[in-house]
RODO-2510 file (C-alpha; in nm, 4 decimals, decimal comma):
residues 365
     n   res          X          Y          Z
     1     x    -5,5859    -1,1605     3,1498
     2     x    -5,4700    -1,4634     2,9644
     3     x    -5,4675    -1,2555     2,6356
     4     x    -5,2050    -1,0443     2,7851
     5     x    -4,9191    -1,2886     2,8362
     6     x    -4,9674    -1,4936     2,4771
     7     x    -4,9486    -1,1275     2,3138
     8     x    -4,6475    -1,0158     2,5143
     9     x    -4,4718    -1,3475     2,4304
    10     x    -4,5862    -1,3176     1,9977
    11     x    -4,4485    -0,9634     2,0383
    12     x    -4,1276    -1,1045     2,2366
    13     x    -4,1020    -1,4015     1,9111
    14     x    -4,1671    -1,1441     1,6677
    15     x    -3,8939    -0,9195     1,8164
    16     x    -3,6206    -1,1770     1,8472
    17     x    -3,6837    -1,3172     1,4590
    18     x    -3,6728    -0,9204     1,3696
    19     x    -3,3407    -0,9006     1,5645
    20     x    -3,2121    -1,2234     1,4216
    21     x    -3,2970    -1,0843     1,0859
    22     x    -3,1117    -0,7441     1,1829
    23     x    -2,7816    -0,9401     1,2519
    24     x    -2,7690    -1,1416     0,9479
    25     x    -2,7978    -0,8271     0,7582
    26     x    -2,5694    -0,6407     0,9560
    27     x    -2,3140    -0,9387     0,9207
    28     x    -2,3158    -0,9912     0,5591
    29     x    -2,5297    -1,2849     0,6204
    30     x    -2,9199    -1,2598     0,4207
    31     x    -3,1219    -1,5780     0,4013
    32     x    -2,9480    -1,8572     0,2349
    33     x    -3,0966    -1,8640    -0,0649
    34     x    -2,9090    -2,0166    -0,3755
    35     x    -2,8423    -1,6312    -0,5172
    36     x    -2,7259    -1,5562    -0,1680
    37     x    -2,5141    -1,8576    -0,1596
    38     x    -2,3500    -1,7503    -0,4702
    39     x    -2,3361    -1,4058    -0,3420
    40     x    -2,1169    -1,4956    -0,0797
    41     x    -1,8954    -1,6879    -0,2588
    42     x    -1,8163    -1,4203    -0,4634
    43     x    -1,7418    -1,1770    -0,2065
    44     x    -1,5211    -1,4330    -0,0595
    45     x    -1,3231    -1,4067    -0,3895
    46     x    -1,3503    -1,0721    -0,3961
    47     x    -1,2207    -1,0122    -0,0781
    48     x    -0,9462    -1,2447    -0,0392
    49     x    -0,8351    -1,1943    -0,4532
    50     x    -0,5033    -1,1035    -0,3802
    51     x    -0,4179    -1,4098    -0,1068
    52     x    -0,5464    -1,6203    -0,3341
    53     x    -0,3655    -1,5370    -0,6157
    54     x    -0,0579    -1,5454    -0,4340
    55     x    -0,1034    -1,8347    -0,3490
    56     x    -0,1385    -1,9374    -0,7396
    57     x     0,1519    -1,7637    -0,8450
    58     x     0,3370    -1,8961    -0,5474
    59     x     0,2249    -2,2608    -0,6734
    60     x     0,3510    -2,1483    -1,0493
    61     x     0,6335    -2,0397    -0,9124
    62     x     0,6866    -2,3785    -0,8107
    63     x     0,6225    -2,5813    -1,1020
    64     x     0,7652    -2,3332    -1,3424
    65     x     1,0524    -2,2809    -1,1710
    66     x     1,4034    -2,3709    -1,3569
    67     x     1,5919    -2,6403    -1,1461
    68     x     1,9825    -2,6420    -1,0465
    69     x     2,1673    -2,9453    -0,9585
    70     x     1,7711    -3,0646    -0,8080
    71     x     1,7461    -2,7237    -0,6333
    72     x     1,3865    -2,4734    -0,7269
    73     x     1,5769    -2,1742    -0,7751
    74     x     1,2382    -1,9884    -0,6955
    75     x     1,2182    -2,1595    -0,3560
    76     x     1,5567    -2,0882    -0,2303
    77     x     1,6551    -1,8465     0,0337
    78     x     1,8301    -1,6162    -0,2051
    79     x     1,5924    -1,5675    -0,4477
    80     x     1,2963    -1,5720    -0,1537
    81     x     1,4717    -1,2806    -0,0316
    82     x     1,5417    -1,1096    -0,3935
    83     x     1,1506    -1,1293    -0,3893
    84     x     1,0836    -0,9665    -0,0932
    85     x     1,3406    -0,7288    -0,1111
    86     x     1,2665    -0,6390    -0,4741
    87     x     0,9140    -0,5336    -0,3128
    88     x     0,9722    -0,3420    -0,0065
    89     x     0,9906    -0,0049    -0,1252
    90     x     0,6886     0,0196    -0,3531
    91     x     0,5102    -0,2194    -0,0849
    92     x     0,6091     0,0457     0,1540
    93     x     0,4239     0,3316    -0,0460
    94     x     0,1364     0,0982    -0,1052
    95     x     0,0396     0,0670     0,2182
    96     x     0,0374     0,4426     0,2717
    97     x    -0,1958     0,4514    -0,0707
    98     x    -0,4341     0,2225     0,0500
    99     x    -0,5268     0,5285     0,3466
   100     x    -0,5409     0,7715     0,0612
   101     x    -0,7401     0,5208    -0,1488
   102     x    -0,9875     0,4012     0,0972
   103     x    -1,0268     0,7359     0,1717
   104     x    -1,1476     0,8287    -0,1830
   105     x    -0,8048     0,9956    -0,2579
   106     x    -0,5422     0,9154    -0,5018
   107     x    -0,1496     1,0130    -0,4459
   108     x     0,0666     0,9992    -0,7679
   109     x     0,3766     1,1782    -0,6079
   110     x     0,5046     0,9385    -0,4384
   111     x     0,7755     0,7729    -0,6762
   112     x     0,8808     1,1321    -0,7288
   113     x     0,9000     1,2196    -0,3498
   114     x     1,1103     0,8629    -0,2761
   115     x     1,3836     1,0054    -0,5252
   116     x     1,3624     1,3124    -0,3843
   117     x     1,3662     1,1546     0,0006
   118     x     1,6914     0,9692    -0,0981
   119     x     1,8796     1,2790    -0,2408
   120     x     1,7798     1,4497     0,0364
   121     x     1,9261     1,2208     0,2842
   122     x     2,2527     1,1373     0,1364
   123     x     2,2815     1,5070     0,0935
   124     x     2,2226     1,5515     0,4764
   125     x     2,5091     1,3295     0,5839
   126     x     2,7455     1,3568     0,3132
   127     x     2,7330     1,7273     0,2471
   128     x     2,5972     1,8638     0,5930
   129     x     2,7902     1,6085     0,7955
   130     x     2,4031     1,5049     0,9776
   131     x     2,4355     1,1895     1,1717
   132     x     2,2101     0,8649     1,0440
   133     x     1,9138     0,9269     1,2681
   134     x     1,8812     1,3158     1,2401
   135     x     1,9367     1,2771     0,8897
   136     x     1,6416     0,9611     0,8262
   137     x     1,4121     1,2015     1,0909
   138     x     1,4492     1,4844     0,9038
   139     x     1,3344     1,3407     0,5484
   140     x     1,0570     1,1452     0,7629
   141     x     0,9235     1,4757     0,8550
   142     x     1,0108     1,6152     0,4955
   143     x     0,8338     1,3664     0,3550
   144     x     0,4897     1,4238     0,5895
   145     x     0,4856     1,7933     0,5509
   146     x     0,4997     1,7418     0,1491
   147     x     0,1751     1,5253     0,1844
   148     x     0,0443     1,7718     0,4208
   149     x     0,0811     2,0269     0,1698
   150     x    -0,1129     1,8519    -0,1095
   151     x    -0,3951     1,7515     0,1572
   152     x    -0,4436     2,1229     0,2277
   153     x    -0,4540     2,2184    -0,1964
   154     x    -0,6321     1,9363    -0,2673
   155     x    -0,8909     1,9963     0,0565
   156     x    -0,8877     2,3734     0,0349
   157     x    -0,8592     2,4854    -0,2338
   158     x    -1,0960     2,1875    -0,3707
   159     x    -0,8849     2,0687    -0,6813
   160     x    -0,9209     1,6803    -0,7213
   161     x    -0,5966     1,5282    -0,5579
   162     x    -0,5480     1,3907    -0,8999
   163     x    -0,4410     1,7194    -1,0668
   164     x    -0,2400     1,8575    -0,7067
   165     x    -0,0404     1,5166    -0,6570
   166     x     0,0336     1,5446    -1,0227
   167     x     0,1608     1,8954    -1,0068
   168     x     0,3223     1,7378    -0,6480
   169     x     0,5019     1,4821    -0,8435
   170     x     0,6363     1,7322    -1,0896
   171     x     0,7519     1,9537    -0,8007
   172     x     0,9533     1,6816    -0,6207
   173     x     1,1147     1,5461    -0,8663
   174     x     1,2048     1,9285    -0,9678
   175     x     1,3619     1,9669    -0,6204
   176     x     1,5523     1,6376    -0,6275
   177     x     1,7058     1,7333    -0,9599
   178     x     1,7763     2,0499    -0,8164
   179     x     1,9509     1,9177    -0,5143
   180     x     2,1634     1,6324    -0,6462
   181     x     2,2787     1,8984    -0,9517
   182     x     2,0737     1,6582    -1,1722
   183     x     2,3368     1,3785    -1,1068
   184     x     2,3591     1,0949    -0,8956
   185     x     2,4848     1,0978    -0,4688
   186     x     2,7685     0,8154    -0,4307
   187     x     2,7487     0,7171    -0,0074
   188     x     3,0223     0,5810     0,0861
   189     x     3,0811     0,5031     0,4462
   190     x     3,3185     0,6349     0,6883
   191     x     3,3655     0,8851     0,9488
   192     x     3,5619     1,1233     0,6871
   193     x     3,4486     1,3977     0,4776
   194     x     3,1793     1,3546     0,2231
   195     x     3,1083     1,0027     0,3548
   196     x     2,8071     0,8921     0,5359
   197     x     2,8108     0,7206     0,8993
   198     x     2,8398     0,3216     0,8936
   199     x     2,5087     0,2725     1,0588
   200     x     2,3271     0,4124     0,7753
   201     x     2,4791     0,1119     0,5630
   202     x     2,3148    -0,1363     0,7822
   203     x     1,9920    -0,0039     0,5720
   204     x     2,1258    -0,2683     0,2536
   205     x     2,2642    -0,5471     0,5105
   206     x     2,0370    -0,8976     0,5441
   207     x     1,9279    -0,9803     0,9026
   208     x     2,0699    -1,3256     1,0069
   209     x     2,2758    -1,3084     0,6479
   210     x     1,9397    -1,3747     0,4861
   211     x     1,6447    -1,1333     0,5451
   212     x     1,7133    -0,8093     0,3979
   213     x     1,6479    -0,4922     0,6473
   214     x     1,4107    -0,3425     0,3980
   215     x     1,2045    -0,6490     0,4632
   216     x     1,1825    -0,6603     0,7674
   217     x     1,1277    -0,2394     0,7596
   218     x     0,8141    -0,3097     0,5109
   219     x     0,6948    -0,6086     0,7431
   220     x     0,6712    -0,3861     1,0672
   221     x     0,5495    -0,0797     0,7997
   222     x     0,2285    -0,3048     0,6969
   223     x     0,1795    -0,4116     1,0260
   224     x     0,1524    -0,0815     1,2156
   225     x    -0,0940     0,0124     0,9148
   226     x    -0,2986    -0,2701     0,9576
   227     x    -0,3477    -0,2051     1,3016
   228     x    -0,4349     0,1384     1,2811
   229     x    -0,6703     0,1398     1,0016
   230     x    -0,8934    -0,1692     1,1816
   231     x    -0,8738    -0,0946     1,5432
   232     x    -0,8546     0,2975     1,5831
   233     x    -1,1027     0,5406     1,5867
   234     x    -0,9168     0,7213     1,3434
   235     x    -0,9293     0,3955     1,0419
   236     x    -1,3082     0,4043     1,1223
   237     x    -1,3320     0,7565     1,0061
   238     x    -1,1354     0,6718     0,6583
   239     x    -1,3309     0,3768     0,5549
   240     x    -1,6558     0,6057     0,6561
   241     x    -1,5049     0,9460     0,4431
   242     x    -1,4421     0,6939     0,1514
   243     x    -1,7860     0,4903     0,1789
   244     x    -2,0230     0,8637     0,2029
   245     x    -1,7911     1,1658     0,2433
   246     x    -2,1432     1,3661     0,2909
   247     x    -2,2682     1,1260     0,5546
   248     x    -1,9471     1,1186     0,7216
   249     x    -2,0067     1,5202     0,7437
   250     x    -2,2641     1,5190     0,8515
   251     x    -2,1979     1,2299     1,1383
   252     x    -1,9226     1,4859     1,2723
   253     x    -1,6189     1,3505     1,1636
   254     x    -1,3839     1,6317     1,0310
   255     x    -1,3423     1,5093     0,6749
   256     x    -1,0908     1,7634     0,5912
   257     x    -0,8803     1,6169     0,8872
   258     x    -0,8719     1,2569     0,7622
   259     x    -0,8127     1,3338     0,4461
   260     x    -0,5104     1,5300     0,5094
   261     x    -0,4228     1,2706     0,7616
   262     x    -0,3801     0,9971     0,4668
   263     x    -0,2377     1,2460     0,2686
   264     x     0,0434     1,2986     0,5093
   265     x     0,0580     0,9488     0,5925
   266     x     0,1432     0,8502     0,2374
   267     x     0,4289     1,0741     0,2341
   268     x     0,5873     0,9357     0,5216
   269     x     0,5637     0,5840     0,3243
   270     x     0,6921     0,7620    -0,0112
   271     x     0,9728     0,8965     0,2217
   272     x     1,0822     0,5965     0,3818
   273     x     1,0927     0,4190     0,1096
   274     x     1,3276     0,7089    -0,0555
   275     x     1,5865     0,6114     0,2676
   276     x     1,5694     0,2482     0,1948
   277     x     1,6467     0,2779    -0,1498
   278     x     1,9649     0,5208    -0,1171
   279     x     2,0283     0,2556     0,1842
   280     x     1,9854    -0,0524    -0,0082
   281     x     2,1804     0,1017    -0,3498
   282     x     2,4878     0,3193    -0,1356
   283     x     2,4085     0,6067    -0,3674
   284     x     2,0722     0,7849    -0,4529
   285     x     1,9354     0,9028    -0,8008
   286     x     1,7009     1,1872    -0,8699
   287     x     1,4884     1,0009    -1,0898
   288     x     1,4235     0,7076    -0,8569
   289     x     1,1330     0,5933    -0,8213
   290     x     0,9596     0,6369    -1,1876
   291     x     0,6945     0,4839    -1,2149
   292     x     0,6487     0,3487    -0,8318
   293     x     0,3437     0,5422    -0,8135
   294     x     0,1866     0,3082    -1,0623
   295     x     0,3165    -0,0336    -0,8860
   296     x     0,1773     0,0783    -0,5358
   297     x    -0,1626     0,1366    -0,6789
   298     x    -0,1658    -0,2234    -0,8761
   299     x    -0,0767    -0,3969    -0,5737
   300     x    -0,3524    -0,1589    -0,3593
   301     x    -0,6044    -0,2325    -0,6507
   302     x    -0,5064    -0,6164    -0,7233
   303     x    -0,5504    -0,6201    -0,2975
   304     x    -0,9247    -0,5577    -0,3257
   305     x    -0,8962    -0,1747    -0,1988
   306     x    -1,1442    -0,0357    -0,4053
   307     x    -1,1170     0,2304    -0,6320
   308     x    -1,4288     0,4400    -0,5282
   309     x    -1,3281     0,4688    -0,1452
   310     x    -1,4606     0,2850     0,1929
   311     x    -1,3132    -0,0735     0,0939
   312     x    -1,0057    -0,2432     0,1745
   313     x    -0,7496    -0,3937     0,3929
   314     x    -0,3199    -0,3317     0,4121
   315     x    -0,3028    -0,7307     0,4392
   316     x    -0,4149    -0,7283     0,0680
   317     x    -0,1985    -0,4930     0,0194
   318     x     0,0499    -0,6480     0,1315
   319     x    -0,0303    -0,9642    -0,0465
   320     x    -0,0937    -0,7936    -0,3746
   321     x     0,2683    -0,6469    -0,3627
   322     x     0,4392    -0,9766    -0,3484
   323     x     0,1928    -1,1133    -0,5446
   324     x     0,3459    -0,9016    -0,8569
   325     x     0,6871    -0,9348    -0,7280
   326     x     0,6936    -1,3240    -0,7076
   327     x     0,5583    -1,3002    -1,1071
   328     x     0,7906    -1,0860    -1,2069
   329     x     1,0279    -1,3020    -1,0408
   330     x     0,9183    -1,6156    -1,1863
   331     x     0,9301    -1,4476    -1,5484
   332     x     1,2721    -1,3037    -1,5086
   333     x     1,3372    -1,6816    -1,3946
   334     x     1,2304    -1,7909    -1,7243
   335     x     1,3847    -1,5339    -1,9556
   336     x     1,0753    -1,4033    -2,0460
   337     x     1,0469    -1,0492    -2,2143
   338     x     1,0534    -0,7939    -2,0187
   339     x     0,7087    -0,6330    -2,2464
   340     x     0,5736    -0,9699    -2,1845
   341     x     0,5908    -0,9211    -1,7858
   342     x     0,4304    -0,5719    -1,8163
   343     x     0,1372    -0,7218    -2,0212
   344     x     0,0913    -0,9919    -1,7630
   345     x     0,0867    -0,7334    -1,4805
   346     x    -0,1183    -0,5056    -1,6839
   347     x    -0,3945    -0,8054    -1,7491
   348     x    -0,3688    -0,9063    -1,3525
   349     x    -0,4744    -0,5078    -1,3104
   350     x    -0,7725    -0,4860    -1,5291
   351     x    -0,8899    -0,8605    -1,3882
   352     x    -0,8775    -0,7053    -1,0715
   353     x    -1,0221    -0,4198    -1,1027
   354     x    -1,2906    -0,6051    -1,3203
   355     x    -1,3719    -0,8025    -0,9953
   356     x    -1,4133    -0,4719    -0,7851
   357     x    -1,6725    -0,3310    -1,0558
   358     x    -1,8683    -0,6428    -1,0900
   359     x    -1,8968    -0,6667    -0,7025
   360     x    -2,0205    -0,3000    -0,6939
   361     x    -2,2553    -0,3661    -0,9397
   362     x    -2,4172    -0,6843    -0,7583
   363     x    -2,4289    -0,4642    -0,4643
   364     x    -2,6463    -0,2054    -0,6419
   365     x    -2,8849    -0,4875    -0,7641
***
């Protein structure tokens, strides 16, 4: 009878060192060995890349800064707000590309749907005589139904969304040129004909005569994206399609669904960011937005979203977009060449992305 207990309590020991063991595992955590310890460093890196190296462009920034009269022009409020400003609209579409890219997606219409988006909406007030909020509601829901469309093609029809946002990028930008008469939209503001209401102006004015709207529009954008993709049951499913689309299946999550889901949500991003930028500029271009589509996935990439689906966060997003706005900042500061600043982003890219490949790699092992 004595047997019994000292069994039952080995068992109990044995069980709570398994468990223990279980929740280091399931925390990140393995023994702390000194390959774990380096392990862990580097996923710290890897994880925070893009706050970190805002903070060390933030610190160049500072000591490379020219001076006025004493003053860091990078520091001051202006040129702050430049900065941020400067970043809103591609930081906009990034954090709608981070769904699609978590998801295992990619989405290269958007720079062609934001020049479409703004055409569409200065056509809607000037020419149709729409008020602001009809007008930005309608090119929201524009702008969603376009990314619906290439979520069905893509998920359907099963052509990699490479090829179908592509062919979607050609297509928009065909429709904005088509729209606008290949030209630009002049907005001016009034209650007469051809001019748009007043309150859509308020889209380029600076909050307390400092923080641009468009900030403070990308700000709330990143934050409602944050939110949903870590605390809804619907973010769960993304990072789960983009980590094992077949296990995902096969758990019951309708991978069709999310996918089309991130799909649309990115074109809601490409679209706002379209209304900003006819906002910001009183007059909106077909041909806006060139190259966007490339900016939004450096900053999703340089923000430790990775490439293959099932990692990342919108705060590194986030950080990652004003990461390559405060260089490109500091270099215009400087006079450097403009080639020069696309090498420098272009290195920052594949240093990145380097990162993400050597961490999947030491995964593997």
């Amino acid at each position: 009878m004595s047997t019994q207990p000292m069994d039952s309590g080995m068992e109990t020991a044995e069980f709570a060192v398994g468990a223990e063991a279980l929740t280091a595992l399931d925390d990140g955590k393995p023994p702390a060995t000194a390959g774990t310890r380096k392990w862990l460093r580097f996923r710290f890196l890897i994880r925070f890349q893009s706050l970190l190296g805002l903070v060390l462009v933030l610190f160049g920034g500072i000591i490379f800064s020219p001076r006025r009269n004493g003053e860091i022009l990078f520091l001051s409020a202006d040129n702050l707000a430049n900065i941020v400003r400067s970043v809103s609209e591609t930081g906009i579409i990034a954090v709608g590309m981070t769904f699609v890219i978590i998801a295992g997606g990619i989405d290269l219409s958007v720079g062609a749907v934001l020049g479409l988006s703004g055409v569409l909406v200065a056509r809607l007030m000037i020419d149709w005589n729409y008020g602001t909020a009809l007008a930005i509601i309608i090119v929201l829901i524009a702008g969603l139904l376009f990314g619906v469309l290439q979520g069905l093609v893509s998920n359907y029809m099963r052509i990699q969304a490479f090829i179908v946002t592509l062919a979607g990028l050609q297509l928009a930008r065909g429709l904005a040129r088509f729209i606008s008469g290949d030209k630009f939209i002049n907005i001016s503001f009034g209650s007469g004909p051809k001019q748009a209401p007043s309150s859509f102006s308020v889209l380029g004015d600076r909050f307390g005569g400092v923080l641009p709207v468009s900030a403070l529009v990308f700000l709330g954008v990143g934050i409602i994206g944050s939110v949903v993709l870590n605390t809804t049951r619907f973010g769960r499913h993304v990072f789960a399609v983009g980590g094992n689309e077949r296990a995902a299946r096969l758990s019951g999550i309708n991978v069709r669904y999310v996918k089309i889901v991130t799909f649309a949500i990115c074109g809601i991003a490409a679209a706002l960011s379209g209304i900003l930028d006819a906002g910001q500029l009183a007059f909106a271009n077909p041909d806006s937005g060139t190259g966007y589509e490339l900016t939004a996935i450096a900053a999703v990439v340089i923000g430790g979203t990775s490439l293959f689906g099932g990692e990342g966060t919108v705060v590194g997003t986030l950080a990652g977009a004003l990461l390559l706005g405060s260089l490109n900042n500091i270099l215009q500061l400087n006079n450097i060449n403009s080639n020069l600043q696309l090498i420098v982003t272009a290195t920052i890219i594949v240093l990145a992305a380097a990162l993400q490949h050597l961490a999947s790699r030491r995964r593997g092992t």
